[in-house]
TORKE-653979 format. One record per residue: residue number from 1; z negated, y negated, x of N, C-alpha, C in turn. Coordinates in nm, 3 decimals, padded with zeros to 5 digits. Atoms other than C-alpha are relative to their C-alpha. Layout:
BEGIN
 pos     n_w     n_v     n_u    ca_w    ca_v    ca_u     c_w     c_v     c_u
 NUM       Z       Y       X       Z       Y       X       Z       Y       X
...
This chain:
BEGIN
 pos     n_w     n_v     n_u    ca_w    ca_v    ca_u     c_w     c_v     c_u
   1  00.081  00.062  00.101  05.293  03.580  05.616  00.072  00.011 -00.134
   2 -00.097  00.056  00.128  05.361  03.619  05.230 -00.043 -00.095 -00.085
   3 -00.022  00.149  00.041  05.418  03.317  05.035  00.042  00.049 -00.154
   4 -00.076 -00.011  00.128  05.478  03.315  04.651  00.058 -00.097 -00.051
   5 -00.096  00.157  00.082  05.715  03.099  04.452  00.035  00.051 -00.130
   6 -00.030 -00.079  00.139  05.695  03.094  04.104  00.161 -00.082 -00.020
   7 -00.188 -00.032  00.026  06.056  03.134  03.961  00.048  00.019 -00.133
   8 -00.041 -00.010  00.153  06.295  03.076  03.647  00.073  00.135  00.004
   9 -00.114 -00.098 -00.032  06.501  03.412  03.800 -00.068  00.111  00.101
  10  00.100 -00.125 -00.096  06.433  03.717  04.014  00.089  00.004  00.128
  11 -00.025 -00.005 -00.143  06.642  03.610  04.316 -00.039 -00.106  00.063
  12 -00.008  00.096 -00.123  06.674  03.359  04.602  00.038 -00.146 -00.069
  13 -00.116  00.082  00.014  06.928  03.162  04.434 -00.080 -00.055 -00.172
  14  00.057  00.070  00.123  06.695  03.090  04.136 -00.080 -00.132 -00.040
  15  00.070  00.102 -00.014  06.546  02.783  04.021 -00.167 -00.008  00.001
  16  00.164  00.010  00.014  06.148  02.713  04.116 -00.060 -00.056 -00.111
  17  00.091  00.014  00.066  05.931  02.707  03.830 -00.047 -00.113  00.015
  18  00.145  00.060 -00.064  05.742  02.397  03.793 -00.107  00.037 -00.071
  19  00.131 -00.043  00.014  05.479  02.585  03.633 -00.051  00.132  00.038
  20  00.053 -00.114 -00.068  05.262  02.785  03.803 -00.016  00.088 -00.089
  21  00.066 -00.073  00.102  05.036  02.972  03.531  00.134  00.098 -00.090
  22 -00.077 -00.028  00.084  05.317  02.991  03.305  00.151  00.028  00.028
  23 -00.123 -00.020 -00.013  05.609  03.092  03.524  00.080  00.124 -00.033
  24 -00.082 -00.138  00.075  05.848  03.366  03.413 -00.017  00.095  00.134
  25  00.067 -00.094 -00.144  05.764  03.554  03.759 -00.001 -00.096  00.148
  26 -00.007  00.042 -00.149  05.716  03.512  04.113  00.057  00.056  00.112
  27 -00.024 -00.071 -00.130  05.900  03.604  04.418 -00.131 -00.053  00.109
  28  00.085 -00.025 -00.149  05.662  03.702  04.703  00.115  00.032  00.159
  29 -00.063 -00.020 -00.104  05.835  03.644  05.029 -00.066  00.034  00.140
  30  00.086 -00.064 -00.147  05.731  03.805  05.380  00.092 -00.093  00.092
  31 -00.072  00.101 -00.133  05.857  03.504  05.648  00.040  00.085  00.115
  32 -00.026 -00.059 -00.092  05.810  03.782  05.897  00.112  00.068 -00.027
  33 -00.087 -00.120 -00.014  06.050  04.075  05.746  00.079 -00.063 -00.084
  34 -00.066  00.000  00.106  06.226  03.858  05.465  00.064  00.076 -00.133
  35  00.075 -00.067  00.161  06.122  04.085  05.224 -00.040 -00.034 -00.096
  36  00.041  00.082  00.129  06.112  03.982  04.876 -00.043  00.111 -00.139
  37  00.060 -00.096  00.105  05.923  04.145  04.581  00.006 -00.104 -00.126
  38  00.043  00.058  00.112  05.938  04.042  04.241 -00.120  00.024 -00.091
  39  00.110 -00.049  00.100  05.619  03.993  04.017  00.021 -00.051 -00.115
  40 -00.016  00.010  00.124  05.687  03.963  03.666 -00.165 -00.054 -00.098
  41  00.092  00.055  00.024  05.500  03.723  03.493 -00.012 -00.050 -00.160
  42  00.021  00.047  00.138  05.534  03.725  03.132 -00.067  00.048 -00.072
  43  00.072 -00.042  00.061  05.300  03.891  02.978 -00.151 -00.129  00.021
  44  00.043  00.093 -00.021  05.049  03.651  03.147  00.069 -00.159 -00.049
  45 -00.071  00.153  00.053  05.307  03.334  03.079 -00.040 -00.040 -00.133
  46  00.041  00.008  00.141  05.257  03.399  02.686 -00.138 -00.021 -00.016
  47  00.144  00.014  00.024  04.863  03.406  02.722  00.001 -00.105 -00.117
  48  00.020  00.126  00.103  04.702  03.186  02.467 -00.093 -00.091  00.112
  49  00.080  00.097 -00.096  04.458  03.063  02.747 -00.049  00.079  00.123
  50  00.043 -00.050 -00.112  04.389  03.105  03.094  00.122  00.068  00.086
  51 -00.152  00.007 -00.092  04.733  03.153  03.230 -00.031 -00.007  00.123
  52 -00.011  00.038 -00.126  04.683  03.008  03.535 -00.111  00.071  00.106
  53  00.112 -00.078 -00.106  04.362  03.187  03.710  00.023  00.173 -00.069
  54 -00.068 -00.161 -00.030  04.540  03.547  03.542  00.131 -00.041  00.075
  55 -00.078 -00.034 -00.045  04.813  03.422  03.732 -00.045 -00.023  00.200
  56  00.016  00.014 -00.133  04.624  03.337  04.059 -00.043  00.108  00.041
  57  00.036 -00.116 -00.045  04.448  03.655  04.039  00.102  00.098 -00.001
  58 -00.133 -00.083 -00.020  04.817  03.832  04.033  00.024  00.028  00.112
  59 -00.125  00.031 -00.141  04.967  03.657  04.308 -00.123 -00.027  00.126
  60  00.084 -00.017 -00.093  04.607  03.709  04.521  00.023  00.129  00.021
  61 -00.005 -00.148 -00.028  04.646  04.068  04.461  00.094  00.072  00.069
  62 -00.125  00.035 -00.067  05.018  04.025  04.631 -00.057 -00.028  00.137
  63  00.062 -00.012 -00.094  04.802  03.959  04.943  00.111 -00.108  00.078
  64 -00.055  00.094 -00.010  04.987  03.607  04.937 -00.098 -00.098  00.066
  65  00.042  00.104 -00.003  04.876  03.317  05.166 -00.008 -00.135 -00.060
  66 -00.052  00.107  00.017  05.068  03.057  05.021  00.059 -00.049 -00.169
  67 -00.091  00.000  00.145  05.198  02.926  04.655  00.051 -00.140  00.033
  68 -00.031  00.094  00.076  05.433  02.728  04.593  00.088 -00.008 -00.110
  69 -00.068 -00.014  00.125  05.552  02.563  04.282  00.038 -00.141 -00.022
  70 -00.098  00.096  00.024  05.678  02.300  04.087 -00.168 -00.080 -00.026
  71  00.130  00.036  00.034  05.290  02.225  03.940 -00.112  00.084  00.004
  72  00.120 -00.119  00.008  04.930  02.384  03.955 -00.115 -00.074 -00.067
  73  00.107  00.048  00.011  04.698  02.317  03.742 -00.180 -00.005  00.051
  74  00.119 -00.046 -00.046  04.264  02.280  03.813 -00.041  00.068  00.003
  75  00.051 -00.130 -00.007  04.176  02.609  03.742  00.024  00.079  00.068
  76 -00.111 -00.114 -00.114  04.476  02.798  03.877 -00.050 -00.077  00.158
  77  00.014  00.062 -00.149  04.422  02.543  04.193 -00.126  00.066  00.060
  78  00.144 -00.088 -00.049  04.049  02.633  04.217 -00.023  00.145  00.016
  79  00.015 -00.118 -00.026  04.073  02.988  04.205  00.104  00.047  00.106
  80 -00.064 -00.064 -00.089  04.360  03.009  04.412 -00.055 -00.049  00.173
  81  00.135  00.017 -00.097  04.131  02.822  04.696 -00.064  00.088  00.058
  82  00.114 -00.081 -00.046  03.879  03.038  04.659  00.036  00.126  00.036
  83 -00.068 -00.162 -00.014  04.095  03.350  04.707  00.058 -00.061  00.158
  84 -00.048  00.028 -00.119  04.172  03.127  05.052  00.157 -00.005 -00.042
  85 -00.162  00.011  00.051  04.560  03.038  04.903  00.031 -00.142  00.050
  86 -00.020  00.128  00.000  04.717  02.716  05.005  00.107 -00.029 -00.080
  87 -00.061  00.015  00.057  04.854  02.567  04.768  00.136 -00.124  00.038
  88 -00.098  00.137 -00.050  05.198  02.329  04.762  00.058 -00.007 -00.116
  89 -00.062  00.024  00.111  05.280  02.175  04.491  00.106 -00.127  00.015
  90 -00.092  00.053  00.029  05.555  01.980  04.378  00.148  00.026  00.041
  91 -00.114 -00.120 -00.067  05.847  02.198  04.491  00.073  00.024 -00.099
  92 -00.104 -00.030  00.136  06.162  02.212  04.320  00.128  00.044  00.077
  93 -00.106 -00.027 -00.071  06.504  02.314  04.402  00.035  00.121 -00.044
  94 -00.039 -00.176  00.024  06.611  02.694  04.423 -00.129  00.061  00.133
  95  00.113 -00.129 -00.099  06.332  02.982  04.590  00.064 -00.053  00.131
  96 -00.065  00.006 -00.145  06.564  02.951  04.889 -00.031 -00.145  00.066
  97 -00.012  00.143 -00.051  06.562  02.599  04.954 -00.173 -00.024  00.032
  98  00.160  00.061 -00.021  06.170  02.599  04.912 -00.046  00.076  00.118
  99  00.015 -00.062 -00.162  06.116  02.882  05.172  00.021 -00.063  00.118
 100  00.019  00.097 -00.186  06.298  02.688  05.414 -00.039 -00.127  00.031
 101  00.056  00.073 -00.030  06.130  02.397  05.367 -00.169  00.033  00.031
 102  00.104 -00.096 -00.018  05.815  02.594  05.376 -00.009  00.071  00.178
 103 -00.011 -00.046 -00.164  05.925  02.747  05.743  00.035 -00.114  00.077
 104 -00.038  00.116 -00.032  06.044  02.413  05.824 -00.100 -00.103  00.030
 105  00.121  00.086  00.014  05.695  02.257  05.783  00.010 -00.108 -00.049
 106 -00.074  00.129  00.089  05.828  01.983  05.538 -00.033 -00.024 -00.136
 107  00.098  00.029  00.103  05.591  02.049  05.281 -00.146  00.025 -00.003
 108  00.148  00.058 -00.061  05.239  01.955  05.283 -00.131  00.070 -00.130
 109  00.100 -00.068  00.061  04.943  02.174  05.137 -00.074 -00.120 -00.063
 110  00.024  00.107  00.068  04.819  01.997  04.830 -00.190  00.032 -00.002
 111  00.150 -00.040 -00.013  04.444  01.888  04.834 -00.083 -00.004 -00.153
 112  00.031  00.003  00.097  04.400  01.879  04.464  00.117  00.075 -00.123
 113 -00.081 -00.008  00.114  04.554  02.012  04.103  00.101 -00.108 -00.055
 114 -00.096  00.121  00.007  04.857  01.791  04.024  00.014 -00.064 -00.145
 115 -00.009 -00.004  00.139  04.842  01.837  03.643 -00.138  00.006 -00.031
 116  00.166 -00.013  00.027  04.544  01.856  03.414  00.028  00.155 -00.110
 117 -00.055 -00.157  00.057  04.510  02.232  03.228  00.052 -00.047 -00.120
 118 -00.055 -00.024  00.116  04.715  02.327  02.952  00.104 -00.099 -00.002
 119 -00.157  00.091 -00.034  05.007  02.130  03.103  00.130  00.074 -00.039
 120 -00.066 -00.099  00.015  05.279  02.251  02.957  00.173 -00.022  00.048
């Protein structure tokens, strides 16, 4: 299964983003092969609006089940839904630490947006 985590860094050892829309990229991790891809997310981060559903339609196209982050706003939340994504918000720490709480089952798919848009 791959899983994205938006990210202040492009490894393991980096700190999780808490913003989705607007994170500086995302590692995509494969649980099965621990395979990690970086998606570079600044061109979207700078947007003036709509950050967050160009960044769900990124990290859908990544053929990602899972996001997590630090925050997600209603838009990004709703579209990443509808692309079938579960979202988990409130996730902090380093990429690494969230994965294995993530394989660990120790964080809990959120049933709503945690923020309201244009959270910054």
């Amino acid at each position: 299964m791959k899983i994205a985590i938006s990210s202040q860094g492009t490894d393991l050892n980096a700190i999780v983003d808490p913003r989705f829309g607007r994170a500086r990229c995302f590692l995509v991790f494969d649980t099965e092969t621990n395979e990690v891809v970086v998606v570079d997310n600044a061109s979207t981060a700078n947007a003036m609006q709509g950050a967050g559903v160009q960044t769900a339609q990124a990290v859908a196209a990544q053929g990602v089940r899972a996001v997590l982050s630090g925050h997600v706003g209603p838009k990004a939340f709703t579209a990443l839904r509808a692309a079938g994504i579960d979202v988990y918000a409130g996730v902090a720490g380093t990429v690494r630490e969230a994965v294995e709480a993530f394989r660990a089952g120790k964080l809990a798919v959120a049933a709503a947006a945690d923020v309201q848009g244009h959270w910054a």
